[in-house]
C-alpha positions in Angstrom: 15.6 57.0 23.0 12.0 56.4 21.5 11.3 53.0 20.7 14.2 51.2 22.5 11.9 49.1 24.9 10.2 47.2 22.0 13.8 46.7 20.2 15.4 45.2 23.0 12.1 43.2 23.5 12.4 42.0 20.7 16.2 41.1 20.5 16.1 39.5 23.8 13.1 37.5 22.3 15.4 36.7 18.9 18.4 35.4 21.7 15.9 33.1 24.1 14.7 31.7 20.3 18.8 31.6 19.1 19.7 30.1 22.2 16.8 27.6 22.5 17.1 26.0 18.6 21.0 25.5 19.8 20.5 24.4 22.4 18.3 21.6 21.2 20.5 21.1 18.2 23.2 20.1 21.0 21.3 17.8 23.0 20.2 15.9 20.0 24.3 15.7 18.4 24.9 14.7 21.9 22.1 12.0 21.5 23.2 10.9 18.3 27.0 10.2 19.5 25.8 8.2 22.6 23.6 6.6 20.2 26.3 5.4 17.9 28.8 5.1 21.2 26.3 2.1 22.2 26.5 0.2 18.6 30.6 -0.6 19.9 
């Protein structure tokens, strides 16, 4: 069980990062459409 605590550290780190870019990806798609929903 050696070295688990800075693997998971690290993976939970990788997810918060994952989660973050697509998470901003989707709010900006979602900008973009309202954006373009307002041109009508």
């Amino acid at each position: 069980m050696k070295g688990v605590q800075p693997l998971s550290a690290y993976e939970t780190i990788q997810t918060i990062l994952g989660f973050g870019m697509f998470t901003i990806a989707l709010i900006s798609l979602i900008v973009k459409v309202l954006k373009e929903d307002k041109k009508k």
